[in-house]
C-alpha positions as CSV (number, residue, x, y, z in Angstrom):
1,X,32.2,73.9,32.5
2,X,33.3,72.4,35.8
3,X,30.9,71.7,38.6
4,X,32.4,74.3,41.1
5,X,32.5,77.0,38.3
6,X,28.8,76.7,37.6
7,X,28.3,76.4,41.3
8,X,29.8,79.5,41.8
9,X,28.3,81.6,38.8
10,X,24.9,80.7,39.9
11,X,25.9,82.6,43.8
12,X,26.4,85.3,41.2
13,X,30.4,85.2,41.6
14,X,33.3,83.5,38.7
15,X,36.7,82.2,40.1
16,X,39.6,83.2,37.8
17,X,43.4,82.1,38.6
18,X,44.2,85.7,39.6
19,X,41.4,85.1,42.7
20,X,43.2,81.4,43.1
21,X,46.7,82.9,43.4
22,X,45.3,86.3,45.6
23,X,44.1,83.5,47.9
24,X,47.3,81.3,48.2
25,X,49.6,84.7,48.4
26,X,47.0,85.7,51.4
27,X,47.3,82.6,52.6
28,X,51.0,81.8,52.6
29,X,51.3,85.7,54.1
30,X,49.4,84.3,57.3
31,X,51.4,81.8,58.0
32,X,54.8,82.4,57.4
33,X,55.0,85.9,57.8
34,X,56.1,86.8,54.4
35,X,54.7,90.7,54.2
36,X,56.6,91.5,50.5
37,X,55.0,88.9,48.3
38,X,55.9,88.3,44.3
39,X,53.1,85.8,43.1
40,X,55.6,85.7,40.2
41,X,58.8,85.6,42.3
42,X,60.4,88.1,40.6
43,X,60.6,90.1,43.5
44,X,63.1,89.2,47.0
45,X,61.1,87.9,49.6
46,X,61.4,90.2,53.2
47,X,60.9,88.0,55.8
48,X,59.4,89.8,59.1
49,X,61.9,89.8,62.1
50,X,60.6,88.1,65.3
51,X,60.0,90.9,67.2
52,X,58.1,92.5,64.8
53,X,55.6,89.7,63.8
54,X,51.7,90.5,65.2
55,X,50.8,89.1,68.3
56,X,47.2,87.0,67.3
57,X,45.8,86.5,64.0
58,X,42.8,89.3,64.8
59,X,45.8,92.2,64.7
60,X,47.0,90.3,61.5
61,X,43.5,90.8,59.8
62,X,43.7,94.2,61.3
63,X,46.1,95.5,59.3
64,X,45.7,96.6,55.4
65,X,46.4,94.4,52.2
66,X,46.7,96.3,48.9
67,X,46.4,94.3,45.8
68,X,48.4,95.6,42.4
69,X,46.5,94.0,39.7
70,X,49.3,94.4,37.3
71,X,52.1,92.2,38.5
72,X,49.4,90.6,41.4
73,X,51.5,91.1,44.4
74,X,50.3,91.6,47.6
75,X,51.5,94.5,49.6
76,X,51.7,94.4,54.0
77,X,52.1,97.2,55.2
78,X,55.0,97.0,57.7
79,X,55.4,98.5,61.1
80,X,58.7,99.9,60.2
81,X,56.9,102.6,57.3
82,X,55.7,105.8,57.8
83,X,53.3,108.2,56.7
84,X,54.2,111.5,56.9
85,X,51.5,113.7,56.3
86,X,53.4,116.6,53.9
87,X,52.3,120.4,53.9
88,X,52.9,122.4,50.9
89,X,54.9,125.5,51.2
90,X,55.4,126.4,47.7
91,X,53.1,125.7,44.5
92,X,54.7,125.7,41.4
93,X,52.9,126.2,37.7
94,X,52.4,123.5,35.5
95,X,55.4,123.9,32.6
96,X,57.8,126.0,35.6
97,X,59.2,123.2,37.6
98,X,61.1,123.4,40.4
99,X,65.3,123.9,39.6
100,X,67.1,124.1,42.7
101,X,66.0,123.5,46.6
102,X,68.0,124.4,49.7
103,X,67.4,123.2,53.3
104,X,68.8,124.4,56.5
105,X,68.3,125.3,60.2
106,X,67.9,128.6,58.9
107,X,65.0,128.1,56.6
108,X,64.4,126.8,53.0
109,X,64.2,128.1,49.6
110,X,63.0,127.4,46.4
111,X,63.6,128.5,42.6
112,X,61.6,127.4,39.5
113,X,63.4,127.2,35.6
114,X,61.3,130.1,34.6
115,X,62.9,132.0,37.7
116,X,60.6,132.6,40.3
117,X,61.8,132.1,43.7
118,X,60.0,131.0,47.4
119,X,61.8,131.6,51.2
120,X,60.5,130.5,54.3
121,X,62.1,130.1,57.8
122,X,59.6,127.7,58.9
123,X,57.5,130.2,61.1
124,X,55.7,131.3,58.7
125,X,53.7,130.3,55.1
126,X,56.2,130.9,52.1
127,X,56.9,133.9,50.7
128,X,57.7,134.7,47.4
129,X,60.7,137.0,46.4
130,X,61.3,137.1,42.5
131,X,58.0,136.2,40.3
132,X,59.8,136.1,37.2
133,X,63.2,136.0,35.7
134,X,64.7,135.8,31.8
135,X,66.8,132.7,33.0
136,X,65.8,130.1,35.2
137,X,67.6,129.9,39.1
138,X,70.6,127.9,39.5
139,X,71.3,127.8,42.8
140,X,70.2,129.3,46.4
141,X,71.5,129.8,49.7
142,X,70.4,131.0,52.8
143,X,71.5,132.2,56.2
144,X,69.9,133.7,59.3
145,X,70.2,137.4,57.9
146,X,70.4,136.7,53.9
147,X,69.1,134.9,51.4
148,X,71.0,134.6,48.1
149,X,69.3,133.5,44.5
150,X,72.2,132.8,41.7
151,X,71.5,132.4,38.3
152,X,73.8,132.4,35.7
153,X,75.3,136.1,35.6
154,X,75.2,136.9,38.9
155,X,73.2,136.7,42.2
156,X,70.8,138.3,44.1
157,X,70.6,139.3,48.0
158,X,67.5,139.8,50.0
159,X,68.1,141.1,54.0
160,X,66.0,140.2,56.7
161,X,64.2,143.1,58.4
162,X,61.6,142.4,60.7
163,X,59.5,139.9,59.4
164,X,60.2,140.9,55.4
165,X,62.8,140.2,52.9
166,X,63.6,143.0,51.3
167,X,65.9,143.0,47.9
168,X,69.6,145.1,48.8
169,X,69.5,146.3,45.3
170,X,71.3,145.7,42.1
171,X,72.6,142.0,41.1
172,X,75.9,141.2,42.0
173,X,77.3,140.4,38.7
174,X,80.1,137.9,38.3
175,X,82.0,139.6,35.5
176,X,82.3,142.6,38.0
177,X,84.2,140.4,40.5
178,X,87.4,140.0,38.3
179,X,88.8,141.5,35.0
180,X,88.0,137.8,33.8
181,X,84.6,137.1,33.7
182,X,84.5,138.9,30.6
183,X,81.5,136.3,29.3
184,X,78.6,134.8,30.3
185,X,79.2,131.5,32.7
186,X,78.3,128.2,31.2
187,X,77.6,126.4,34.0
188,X,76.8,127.3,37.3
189,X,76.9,124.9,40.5
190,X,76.7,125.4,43.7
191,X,77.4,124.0,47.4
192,X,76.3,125.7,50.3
193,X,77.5,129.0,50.1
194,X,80.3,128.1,47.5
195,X,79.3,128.6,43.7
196,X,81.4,127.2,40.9
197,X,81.7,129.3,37.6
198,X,82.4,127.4,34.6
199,X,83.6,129.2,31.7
200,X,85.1,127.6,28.9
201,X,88.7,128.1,29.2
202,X,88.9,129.1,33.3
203,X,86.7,128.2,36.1
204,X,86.0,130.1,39.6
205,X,84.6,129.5,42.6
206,X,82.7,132.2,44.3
207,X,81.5,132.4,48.2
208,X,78.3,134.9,47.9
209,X,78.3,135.6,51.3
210,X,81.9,137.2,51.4
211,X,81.6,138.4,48.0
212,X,84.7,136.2,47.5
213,X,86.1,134.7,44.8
214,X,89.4,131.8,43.6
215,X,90.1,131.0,40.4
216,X,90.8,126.8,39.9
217,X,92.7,125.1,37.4
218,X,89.9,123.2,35.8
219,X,89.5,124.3,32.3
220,X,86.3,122.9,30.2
221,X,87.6,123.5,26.9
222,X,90.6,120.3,27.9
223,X,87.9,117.7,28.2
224,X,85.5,118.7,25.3
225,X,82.4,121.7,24.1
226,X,80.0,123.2,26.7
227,X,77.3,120.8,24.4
228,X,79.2,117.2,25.5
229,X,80.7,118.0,28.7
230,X,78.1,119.2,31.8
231,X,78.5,119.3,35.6
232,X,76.5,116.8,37.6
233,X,77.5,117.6,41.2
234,X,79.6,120.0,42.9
235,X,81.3,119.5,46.7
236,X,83.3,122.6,47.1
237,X,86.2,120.9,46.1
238,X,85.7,118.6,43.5
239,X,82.9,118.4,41.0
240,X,81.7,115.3,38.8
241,X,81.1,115.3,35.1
242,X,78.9,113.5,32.4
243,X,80.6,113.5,29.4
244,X,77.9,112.7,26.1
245,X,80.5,112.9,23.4
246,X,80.4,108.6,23.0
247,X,79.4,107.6,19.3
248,X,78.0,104.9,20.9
249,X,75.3,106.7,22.8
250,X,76.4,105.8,26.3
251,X,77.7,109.0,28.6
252,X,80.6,108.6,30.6
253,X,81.3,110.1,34.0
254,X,84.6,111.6,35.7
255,X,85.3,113.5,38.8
256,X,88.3,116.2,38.9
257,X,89.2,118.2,41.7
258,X,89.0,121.7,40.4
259,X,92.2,123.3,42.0
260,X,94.6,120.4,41.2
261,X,92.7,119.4,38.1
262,X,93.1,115.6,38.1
263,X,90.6,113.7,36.4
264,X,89.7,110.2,37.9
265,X,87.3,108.7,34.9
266,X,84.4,106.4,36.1
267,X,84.7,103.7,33.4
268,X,82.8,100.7,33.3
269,X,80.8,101.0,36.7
270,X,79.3,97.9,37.8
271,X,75.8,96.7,37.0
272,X,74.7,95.6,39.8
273,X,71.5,94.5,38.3
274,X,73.0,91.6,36.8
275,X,74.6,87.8,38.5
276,X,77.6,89.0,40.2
277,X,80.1,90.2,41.9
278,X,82.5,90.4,39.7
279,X,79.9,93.0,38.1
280,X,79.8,93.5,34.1
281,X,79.6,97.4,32.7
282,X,76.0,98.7,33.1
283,X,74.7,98.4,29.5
284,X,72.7,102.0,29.3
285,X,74.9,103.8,32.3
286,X,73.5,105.4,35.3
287,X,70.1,107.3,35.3
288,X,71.4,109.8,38.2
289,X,74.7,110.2,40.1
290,X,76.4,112.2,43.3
291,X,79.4,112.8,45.0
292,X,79.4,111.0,48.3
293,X,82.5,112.5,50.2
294,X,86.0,112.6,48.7
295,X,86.5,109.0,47.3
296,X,83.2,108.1,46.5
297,X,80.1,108.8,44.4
298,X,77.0,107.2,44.5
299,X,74.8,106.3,41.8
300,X,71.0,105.3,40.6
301,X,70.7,102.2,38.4
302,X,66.6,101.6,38.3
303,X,65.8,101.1,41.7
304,X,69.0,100.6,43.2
305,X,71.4,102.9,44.6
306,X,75.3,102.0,44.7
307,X,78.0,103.7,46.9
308,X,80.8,102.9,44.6
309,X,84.6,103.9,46.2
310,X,86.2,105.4,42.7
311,X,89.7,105.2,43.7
312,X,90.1,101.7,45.0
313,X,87.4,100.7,42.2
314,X,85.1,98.6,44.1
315,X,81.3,98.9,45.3
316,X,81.3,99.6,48.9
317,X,77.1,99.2,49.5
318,X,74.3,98.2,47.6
319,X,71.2,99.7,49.1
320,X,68.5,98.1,47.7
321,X,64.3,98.5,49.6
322,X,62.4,100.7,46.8
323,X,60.2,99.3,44.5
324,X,59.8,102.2,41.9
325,X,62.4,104.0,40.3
326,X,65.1,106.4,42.7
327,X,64.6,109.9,40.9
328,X,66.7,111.9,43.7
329,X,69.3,111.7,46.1
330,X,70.5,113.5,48.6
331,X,74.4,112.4,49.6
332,X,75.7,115.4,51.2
333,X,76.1,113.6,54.5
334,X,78.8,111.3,54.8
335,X,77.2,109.6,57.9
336,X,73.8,109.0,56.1
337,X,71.6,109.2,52.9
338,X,68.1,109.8,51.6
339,X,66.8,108.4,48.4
340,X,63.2,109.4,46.6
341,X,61.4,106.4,44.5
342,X,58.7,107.6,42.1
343,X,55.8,106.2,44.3
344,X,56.4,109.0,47.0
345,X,58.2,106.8,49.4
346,X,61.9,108.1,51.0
347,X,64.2,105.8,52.5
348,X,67.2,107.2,54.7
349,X,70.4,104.4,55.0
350,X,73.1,104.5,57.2
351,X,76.3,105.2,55.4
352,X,78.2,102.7,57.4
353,X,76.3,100.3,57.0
354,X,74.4,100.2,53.9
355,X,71.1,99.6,56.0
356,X,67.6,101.4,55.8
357,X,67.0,103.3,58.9
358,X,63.5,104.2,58.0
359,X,61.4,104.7,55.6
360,X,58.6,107.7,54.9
361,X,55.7,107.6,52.5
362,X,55.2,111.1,51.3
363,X,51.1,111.4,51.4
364,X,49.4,113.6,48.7
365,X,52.7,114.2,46.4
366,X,53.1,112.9,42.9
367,X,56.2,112.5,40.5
368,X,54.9,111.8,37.1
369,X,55.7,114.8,34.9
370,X,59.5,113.5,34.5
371,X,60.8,116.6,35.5
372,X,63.8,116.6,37.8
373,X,63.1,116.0,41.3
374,X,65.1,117.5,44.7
375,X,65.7,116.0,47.9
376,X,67.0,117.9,50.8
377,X,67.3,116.0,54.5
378,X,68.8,117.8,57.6
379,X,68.5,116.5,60.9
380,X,64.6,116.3,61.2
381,X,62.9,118.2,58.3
382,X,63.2,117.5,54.7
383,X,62.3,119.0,51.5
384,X,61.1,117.4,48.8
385,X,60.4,118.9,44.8
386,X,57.0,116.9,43.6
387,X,55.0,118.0,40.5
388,X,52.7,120.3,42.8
389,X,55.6,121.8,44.0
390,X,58.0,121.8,47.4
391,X,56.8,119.8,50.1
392,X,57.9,120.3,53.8
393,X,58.1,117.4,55.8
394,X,58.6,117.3,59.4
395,X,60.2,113.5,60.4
396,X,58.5,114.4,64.4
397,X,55.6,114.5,62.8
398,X,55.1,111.4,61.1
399,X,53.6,108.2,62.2
């Protein structure tokens, strides 16, 4: 045994290479203001902008270092992160996770697969409006007199009165709206107050809070069965679509625009994960994908999220910052984004850009039940699904 090992065994401690390179990484992280080391360097280096680098040594040593013993990188916690301290408005059941989430000025709501369904209007603790329902909810909406619950006959409406929400009565049915729903819907969708009806050979698009309806072009029966073909997003306009018909195990993507029915297949969509550009085909397809505005989608590949423009068939950004999986996305607004990682932390990008405009660690939720999760951000609140249930987040708040 070396001298310095038996040295050090006798003052009761061992030196191993993991404490050798913990003390180099530490090291190296002092004095060139590296605060996202890879001992491996498998992992970009961020280097800390001027203005941002501590003033003395004695704030450096202030600051926390976390140590992950599995891949031994060292973790500094940056001045631009922050922890926002979540409060839980509605608790879902283990086996009944959350399906659908809505955000607005108005309030927020939120429906379960086994159909029970939470409102609040942020003055108030959560209050709950169905407790069970033979189908799970599909979509929800809410204004500052109504909320409305869809599922996949028909919709619900609860009115405001005083401080309750009280149920107007029988469930509007959508076969009763036309002489054409004359089956049950296979998909519903929804955006806002728009929801899309997908019925095999016809599709409509109703607006629950005029009880209106317009029948589109789209017809699901002209791309394939209700069991390959499925909706992944819906605008109001347009909706995307994951096709899983492929003998060779890897779904494709298209987005049509439902009145004018023009399919615009998403073929071969870069990797961005490998050497590049020019980008190869991503070799198991995207893990979770939105519509971003009228020429655009963008879509998950591990960690990674790509605003790819579909019609002139090149990437636009690459937004890369998380180091865990992205398991939802919120692209509704064309001027920003929000993206959820699996280790609780939301990043919101400019969608000019492509940069990170902050960053929020979500304190006391968890995402490890593999269930999927929901992200709703409007100006400062935001919603977000976790295994426990809907969080409420208030961006003032954090710090």
């Amino acid at each position: 045994m070396p001298l310095s090992q038996q040295h050090q065994q006798e003052r009761g401690c061992f030196w191993t290479p993991a404490k050798q390179m913990q003390q180099a990484a530490t090291k190296q992280l002092q004095q060139s203001g590296v605060y996202d080391v890879d001992c491996f360097g498998q992992r970009p280096r961020v280097q800390v902008p001027p203005h941002e680098q501590p003033a003395s040594k004695e704030q450096q040593q202030d600051q926390a270092v976390s140590l992950n013993i599995s891949d031994l990188r060292l973790s500094w916690d940056s001045s631009a992160s922050e922890a926002a301290h979540c409060r839980l408005v509605f608790a879902c059941d283990l086996g009944d996770p959350i399906s659908c989430l809505f955000l607005s000025s108005a309030g927020t709501m939120a429906g379960t697969m086994c159909g029970r369904v939470w409102v609040t209007d942020f003055s108030s603790n959560g209050e709950l409006l169905c407790s069970w329902s033979e189908e799970g909810v599909r979509g929800l909406y809410m204004d500052e007199s109504c909320c409305y619950v869809i599922c996949n006959d028909g919709f619900n409406i609860w009115q405001r009165r005083g401080l309750e929400w009280v149920n107007t009565g029988s469930p509007v049915c959508f076969r009763g709206l036309d002489r054409k729903f004359t089956t049950n819907a296979k998909y519903v969708v929804q955006c806002g107050p728009l929801a899309c009806i997908i019925f095999p050979i016809y599709t409509s698009t109703v607006h629950v809070g005029r009880r209106e309806h317009h029948h589109r072009t789209f017809k699901l029966s002209d791309y394939g069965t209700s069991g390959e073909i499925g909706p992944c997003d819906f605008d109001g306009e347009a909706a995307l679509f994951v096709d899983r018909s492929s003998l060779r195990g890897r779904a494709s993507f298209f987005v049509v625009h439902l009145e004018r029915n023009d399919p615009v297949y998403l073929d071969d969509l870069p990797n961005v994960g490998c050497a590049g550009p020019p980008w190869g085909a991503a070799p198991g397809g995207p893990s979770l994908m939105k519509l971003w505005g009228s020429d655009c989608i963008a879509y998950v590949e591990g960690s990674v999220l790509v605003l790819y423009n579909f019609r002139r068939r090149e990437v636009q950004h690459i937004l890369r910052g998380h180091w865990e999986e992205i398991i939802a996305v919120d692209a509704h607004d064309l001027a920003a984004l929000a993206t959820l990682s699996r280790d609780g932390v939301v990043k919101l990008w400019s969608g000019d850009s492509g940069a990170c405009i902050r960053t929020v660690h979500l304190v006391g939720a968890s995402f490890s039940l593999e269930f999927p999760y929901h992200l709703h951000w409007v100006g400062q609140r935001m919603a977000v699904a976790a295994d426990e249930g809907v969080f409420l987040v208030n961006l003032d708040n954090c710090s």
